[in-house]
C-alpha positions as CSV (number, residue, x, y, z in Angstrom):
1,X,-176.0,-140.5,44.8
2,X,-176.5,-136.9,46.8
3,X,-178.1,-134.0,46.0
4,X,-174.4,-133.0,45.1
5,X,-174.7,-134.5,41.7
6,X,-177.5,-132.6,40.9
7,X,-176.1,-129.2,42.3
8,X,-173.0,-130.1,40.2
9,X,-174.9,-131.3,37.0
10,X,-177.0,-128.1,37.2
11,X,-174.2,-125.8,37.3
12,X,-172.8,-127.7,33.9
13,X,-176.0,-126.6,32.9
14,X,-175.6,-123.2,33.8
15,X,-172.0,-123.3,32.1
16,X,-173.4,-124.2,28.9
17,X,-176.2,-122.1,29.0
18,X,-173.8,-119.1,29.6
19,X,-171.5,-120.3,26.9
20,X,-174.4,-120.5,23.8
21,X,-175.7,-117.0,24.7
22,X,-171.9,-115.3,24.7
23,X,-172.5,-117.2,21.0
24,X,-175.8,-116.1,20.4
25,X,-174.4,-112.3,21.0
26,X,-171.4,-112.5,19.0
27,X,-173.4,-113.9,16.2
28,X,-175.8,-111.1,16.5
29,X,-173.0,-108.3,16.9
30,X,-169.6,-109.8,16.1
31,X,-168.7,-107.5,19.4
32,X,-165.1,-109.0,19.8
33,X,-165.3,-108.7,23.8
34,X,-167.6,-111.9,23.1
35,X,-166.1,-113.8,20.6
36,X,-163.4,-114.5,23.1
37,X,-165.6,-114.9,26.1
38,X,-167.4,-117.8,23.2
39,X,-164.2,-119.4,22.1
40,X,-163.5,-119.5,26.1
41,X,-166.6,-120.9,26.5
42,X,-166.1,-123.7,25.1
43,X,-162.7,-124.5,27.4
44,X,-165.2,-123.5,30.5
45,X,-167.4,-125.7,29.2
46,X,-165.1,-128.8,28.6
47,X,-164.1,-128.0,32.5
48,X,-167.8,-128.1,34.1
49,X,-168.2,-131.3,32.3
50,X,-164.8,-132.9,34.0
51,X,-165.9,-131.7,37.1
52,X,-169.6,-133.5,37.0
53,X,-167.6,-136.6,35.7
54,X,-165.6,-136.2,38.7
55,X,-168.9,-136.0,40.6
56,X,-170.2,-138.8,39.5
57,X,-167.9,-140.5,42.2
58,X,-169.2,-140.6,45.3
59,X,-166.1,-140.4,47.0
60,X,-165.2,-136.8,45.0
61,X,-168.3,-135.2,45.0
62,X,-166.8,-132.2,46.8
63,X,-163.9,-132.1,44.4
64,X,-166.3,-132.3,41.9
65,X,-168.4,-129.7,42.6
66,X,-165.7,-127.3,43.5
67,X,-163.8,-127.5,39.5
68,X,-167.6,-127.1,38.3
69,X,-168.1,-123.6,40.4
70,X,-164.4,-122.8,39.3
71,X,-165.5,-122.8,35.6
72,X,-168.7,-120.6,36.6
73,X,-166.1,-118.2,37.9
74,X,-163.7,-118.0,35.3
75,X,-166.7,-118.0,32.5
76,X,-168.2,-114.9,34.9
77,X,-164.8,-113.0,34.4
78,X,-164.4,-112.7,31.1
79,X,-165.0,-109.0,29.7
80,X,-167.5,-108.0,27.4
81,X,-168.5,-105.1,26.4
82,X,-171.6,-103.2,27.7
83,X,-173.9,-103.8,25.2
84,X,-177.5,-103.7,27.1
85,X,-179.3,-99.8,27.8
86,X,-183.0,-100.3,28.3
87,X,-184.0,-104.0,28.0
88,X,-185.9,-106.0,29.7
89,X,-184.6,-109.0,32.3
90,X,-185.8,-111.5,30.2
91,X,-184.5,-110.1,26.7
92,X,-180.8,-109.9,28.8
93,X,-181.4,-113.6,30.3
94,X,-181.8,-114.8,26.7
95,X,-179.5,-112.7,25.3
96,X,-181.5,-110.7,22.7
97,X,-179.1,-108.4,21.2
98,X,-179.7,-106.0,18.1
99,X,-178.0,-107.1,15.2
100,X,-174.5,-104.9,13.9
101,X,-176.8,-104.0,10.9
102,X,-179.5,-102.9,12.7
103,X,-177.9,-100.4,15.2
104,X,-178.1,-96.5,14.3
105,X,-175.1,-94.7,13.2
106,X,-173.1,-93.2,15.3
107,X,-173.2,-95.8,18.2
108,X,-170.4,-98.2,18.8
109,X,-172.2,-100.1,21.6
């Protein structure tokens, strides 16, 4: 075992992280930029995890590694809509987003 497992198990991490916040915000606005960018998610997901499996071998650790940064890439292009002005880096990191029912009239986003 390398440190290539562990780069590839921390960017399955990184997948999954990305994945529940694009939930966390759609919950919060129903935007629909990231309903599909959660319902992606989960395909992203599904593909970081294949590619740590494939990691796990010692002979494909390479391979591995390079299907886990190709669903970091393909979660990092989905669009979204804008939907951060003023906050802070760690209310974006976490994904704090004001709720639909909360936002003053008149603003779509």
């Amino acid at each position: 075992m390398t440190y290539l497992l562990w780069v590839a198990a921390f960017g399955t991490a990184v997948v999954y992280f990305l994945w529940f916040r694009d939930v966390r915000i759609f919950r919060r606005t129903g935007l629909p930029g990231y309903r599909k960018a959660a319902y992606r998610g989960v395909l992203y997901a599904a593909l970081a995890l294949l590619g740590l499996g494939i990691a796990l071998s010692p002979a494909w650790e390479a391979l591995g590694i390079g299907v886990v940064l190709l669903a970091l890439i393909l979660q990092g292009r989905e669009g979204k809509e804008r939907i951060w002005t003023s906050e802070t880096t760690a209310q974006r990191f976490f994904g704090s987003a004001r709720r639909m029912k909360d936002k003053p009239p008149g603003r779509d986003q």
